[in-house]
N, C-alpha and C positions, 0 to 999 in steps of 0.2 A: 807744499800742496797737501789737502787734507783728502786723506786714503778713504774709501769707501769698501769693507771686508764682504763679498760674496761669495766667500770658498766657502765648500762645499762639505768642510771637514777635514782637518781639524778647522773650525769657525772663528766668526765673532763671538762674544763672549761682554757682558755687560764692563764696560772700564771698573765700575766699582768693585764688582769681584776681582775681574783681574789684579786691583789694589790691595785690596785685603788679601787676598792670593800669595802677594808677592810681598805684601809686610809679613805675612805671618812665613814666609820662605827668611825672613831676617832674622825676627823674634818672634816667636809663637806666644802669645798672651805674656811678653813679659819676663820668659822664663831666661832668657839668655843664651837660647838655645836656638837653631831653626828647624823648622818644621819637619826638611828634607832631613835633619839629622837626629831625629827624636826616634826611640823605641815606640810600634807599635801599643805597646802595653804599656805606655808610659800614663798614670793616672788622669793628666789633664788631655791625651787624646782620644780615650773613649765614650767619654761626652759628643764627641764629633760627630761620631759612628751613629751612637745612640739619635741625637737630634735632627742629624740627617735621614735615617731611617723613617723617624716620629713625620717628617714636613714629606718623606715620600708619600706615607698614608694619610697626610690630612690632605695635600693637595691634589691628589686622585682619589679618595674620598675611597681608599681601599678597605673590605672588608676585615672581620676578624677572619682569620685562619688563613689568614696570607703571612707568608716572610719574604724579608725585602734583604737583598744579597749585593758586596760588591764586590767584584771578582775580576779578575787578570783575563788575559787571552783575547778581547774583542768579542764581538758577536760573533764573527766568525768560529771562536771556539763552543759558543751556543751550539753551533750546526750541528755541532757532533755530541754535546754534551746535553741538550731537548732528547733525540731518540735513543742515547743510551741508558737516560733516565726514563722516558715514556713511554718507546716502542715496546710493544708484547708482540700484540696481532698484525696492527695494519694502520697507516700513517699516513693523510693525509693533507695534498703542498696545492696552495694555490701558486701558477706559476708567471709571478706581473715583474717581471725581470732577474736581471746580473744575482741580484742575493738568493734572490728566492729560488732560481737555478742550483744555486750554491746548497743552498741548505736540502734543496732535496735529493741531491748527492750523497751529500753524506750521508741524509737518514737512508738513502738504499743500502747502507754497510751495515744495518743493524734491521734488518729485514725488510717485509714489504710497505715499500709507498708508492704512492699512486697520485700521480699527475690529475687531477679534475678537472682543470683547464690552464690554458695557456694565451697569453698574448703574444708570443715570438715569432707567428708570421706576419705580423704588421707591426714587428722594432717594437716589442710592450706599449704601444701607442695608446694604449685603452688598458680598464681594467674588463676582463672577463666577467659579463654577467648569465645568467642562470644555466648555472653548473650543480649539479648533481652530487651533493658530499654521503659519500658510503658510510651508513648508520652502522655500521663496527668496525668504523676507524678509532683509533687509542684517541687521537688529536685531527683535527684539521689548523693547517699552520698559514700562516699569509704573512706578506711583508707589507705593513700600513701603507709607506711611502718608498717611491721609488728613484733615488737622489741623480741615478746617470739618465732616467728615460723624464723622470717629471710627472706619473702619475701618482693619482693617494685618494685610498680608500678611508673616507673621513664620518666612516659612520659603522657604527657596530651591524655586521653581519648575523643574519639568523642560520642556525648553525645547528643542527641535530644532535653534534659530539661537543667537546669542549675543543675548545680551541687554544693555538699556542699563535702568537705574533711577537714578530720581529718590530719592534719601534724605536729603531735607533736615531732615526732621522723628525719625526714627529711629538715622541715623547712630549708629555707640559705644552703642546700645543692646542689641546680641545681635551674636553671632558671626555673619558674614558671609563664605557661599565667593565670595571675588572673583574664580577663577576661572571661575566662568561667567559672567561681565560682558566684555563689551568695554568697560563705561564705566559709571563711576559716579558722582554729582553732587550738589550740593544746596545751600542756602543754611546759613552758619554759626551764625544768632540761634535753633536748639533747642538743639540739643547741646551746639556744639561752641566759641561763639564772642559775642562780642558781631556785631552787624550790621554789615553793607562786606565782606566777604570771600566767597567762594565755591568751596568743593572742587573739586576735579574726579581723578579716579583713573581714568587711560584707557589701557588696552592698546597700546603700543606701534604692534605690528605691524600694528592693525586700519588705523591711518590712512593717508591717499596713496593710498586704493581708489578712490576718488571721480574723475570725467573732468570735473568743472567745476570752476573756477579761483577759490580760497577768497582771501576780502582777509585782507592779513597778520595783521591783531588779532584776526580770527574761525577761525584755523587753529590747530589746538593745537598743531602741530610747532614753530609760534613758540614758544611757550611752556615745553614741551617744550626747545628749544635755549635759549632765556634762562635759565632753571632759575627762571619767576615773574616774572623781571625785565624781562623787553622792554618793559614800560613801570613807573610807578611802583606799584606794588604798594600795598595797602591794609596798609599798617605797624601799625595799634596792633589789628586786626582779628590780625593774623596772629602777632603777639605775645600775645593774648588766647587764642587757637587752643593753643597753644604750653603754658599755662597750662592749660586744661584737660586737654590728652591729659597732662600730669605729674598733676595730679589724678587723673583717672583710672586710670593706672597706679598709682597710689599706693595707689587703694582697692583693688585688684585685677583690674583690668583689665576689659572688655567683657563676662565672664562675670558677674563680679560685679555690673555694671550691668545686664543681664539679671536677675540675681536679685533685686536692689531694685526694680525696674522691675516684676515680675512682684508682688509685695510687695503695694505701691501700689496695684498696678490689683484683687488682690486684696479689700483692704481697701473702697476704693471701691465698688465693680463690687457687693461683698456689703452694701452700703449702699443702691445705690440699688436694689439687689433685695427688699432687707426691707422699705425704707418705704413705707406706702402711699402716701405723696404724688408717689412718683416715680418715672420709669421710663427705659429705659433703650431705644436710639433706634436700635440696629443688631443687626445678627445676633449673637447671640449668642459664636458660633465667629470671628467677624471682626472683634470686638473690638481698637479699636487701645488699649495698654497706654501710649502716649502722652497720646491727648487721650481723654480720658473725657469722649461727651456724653450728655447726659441733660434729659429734662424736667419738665413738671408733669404726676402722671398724670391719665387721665381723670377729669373729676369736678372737679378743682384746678385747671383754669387759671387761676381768675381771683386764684389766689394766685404766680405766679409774679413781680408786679413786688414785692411784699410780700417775696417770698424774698428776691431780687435784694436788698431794703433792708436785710432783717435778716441776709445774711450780710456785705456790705459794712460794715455796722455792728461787724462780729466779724473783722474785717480779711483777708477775702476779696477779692482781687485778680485780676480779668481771666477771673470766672467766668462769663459772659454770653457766652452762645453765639454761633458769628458770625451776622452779621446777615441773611444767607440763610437762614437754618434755626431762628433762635431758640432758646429755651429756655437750658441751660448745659453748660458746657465746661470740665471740667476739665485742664490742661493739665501732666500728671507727667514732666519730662525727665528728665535724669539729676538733674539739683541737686537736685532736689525730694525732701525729707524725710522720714519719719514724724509726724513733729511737724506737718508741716501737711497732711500727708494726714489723720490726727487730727483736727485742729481742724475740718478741712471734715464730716468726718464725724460730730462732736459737735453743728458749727453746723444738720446736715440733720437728724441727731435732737431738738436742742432745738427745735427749725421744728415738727416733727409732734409733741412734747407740747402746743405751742401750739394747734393746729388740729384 
């Protein structure tokens, strides 16, 4: 039976990278070596670095005076390593879920940040609109997409300060002005990568504002001068990476992913709005075009571990909502098909012939 991937992260993943992924895990170009077992600084792998970096700036169409970084730790270690590097004065978090929670945690450990608004009395169901950003804040931060609730802010924000965003989950999904970022970040296991690696696209000139004194693995000017390397870098992550933005370009580039992506959620989105059994868990307008969540509607709950069985049955993979929120979670990155946007939607229709 042929498996349809909706998890949610670490993802699907185009077969052909994963191919090349895993020949060069055999032989790396030939050398008789494999990849997992090669020195960093081995001649024919900084090419890698190099090319991968080159397709990050042409396919977001990134400015001079950006550097593109690939670094350990998850986004999660961004939370803390955005305000040790930007915080001076005053830091501000939009707050559209679980991460964005997260990260404005951390930045209260390196002084003031400020809440602007929040969607957490209606379960992040919505994004928050006209909110107030304090014109001497260092950064206003936002998280694009929100993978556990299903919301996504899918258009650049007007914004007084510069901004810093989280695009772990969205990233190569839509055209993106990186000029209004001083910093942009995320984990690689949606879009962009298998899991171990972590982006980082940071303005140059924004960094060295800061009057307290950053340890060298937490400063991004290290990194920055290493060119990724000051320490051992995550190699078959960063080769995986590599593979999908040629993917990508292949297909046509971040517009094109845009257009499938829109596609998808299309299809979906007009699925769970037809059937009576099920409904659809966020504002309508704030719809993330990534994770499509959904539940049993009124009347149905007590048929949702029944769905849960019969779509699993139909080789539905990693549809089960997270576990905060329940119900299901469809999960459209870039890899994700027709064919199994399809199949999910044949599996929720043959569900309500049955019931």
């Amino acid at each position: 039976m042929k498996k349809y991937n909706f998890n949610a992260g670490p993802s699907k993943l185009p077969r052909e990278v994963m191919e090349a992924t895993a020949a060069a895990c055999l032989d790396f170009e030939g050398s008789g070596l494999s990849l997992m077992e090669m020195s960093h600084r081995a001649k024919n792998f900084q090419p890698v670095v190099d090319e991968t970096v080159a397709l990050f700036k042409e396919l977001l169409d990134i400015p001079e005076g950006y550097s593109v970084l690939f670094l350990g730790g998850g986004a999660s270690l961004q939370f803390c390593m955005v305000p040790f590097n930007l915080l001076e004065h005053k830091a501000a978090y939009l707050n559209t879920g679980v991460w964005a929670k997260k990260a404005l945690a951390e930045a209260k450990l390196f002084g003031e940040a400020v809440e602007v608004a929040s969607s957490a009395e209606s379960t992040y169901s919505y994004i928050p609109k006209d909110f107030v950003i304090p014109t001497d804040a260092d950064y206003f931060h936002i998280t694009t997409n929100n993978t556990i609730y299903g919301t996504e802010i899918r258009r650049e924000l007007d914004s007084p300060v510069p901004m810093v965003a989280d695009m772990s989950s969205d990233i190569f999904s839509r055209p993106i002005d990186v000029s209004k970022y001083n910093l942009i970040y995320g984990g690689a296991q949606k879009n962009l990568s298998m899991a171990g690696v972590t982006f980082v696209i940071v303005k140059d000139e924004c960094l060295g504002k800061v009057s307290r004194q950053i340890p060298t693995m937490l400063d991004y000017r290290t990194h920055i001068k290493g060119g990724s390397m000051f320490n051992t870098p995550p190699t078959v992550p960063i080769y995986c990476a590599l593979q999908t933005l040629k993917w990508i370009k292949k297909c046509g580039g971040v517009k094109e992913m845009e257009r499938r992506a829109l596609e998808r959620a299309k299809v979906v989105y007009g699925e769970i709005d037809r059937n009576k059994l099920f409904r659809g868990t966020v504002a309508e307008e704030d719809r993330s075009v990534m994770n499509l969540c959904f539940v049993m509607n009124d009347g149905y709950k007590e048929l949702e571990a029944d769905f849960m069985q019969f779509a699993t049955e139909r080789g539905m993979v990693g549809i089960k909502g997270h576990r905060s929120v329940g119900g299901f979670r469809a999960s459209c990155y870039n890899a994700m098909d027709m064919e199994g946007v399809n199949a999910l939607v044949t599996c929720m229709q043959e569900f309500e012939k049955l019931h």
